[in-house]
C-alpha positions in Angstrom: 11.3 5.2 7.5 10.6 7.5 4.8 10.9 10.7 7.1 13.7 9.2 8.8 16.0 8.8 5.8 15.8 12.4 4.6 16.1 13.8 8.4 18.5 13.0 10.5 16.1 12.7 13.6 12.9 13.5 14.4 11.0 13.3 17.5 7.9 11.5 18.5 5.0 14.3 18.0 7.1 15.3 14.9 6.7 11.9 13.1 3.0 11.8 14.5 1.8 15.1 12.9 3.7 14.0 9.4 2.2 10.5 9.6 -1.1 11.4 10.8 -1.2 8.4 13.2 -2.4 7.8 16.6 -0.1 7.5 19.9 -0.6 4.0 20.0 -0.3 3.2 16.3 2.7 4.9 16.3 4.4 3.5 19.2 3.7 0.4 17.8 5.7 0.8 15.0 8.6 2.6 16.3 9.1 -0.4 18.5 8.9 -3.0 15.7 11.3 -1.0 13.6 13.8 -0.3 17.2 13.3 -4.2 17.3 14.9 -5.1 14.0 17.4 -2.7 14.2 16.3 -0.1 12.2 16.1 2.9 14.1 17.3 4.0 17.2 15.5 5.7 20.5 17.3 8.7 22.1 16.0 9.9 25.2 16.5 13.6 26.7 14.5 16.3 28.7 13.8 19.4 27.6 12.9 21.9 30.1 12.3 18.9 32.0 10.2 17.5 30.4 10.8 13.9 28.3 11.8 14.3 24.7 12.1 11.4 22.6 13.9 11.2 19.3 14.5 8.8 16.5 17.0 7.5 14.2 17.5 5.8 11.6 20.4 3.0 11.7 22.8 2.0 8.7 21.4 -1.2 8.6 17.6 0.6 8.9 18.9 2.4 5.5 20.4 -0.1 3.8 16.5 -2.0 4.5 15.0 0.8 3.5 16.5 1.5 0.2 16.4 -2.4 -0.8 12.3 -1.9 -0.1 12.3 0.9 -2.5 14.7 -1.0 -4.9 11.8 -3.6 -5.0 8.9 -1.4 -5.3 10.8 0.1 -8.2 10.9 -3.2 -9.9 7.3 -4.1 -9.2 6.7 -0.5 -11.1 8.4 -1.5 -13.7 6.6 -4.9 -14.1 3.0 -2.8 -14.5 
């Protein structure tokens, strides 16, 4: 989400590079976070072959800066 919120898309191998994750680890996620809502899945082909981009959503933001809002507040707890 955190690569997301400062880009307006980035593609599959683009968020697997940055995140150092596997294929599978990855696509695991992306579909948990399509399935609340928070991002969305744009499909295209580029010199025919599949290119798949994500999103992230208003509501995917607004979750996203409430997490950091909290974290914030746990910091200031310590």
């Amino acid at each position: 989400m955190s690569v997301l919120s400062v880009n307006s898309r980035a593609s599959f191998n683009d968020l697997k590079e940055m995140l150092e994750l596997t294929d599978g680890n990855l696509a695991s996620h992306l579909k948990s976070l399509e399935s609340s809502g928070y991002i969305k899945v744009i499909k295209s082909f580029v010199d025919r072959k599949p290119n798949t981009k994500y999103e992230i959503t208003d509501s995917g933001a607004a979750a996203f800066e409430s997490h950091i809002k909290a974290l914030e507040e746990i910091l200031k707890q310590i």
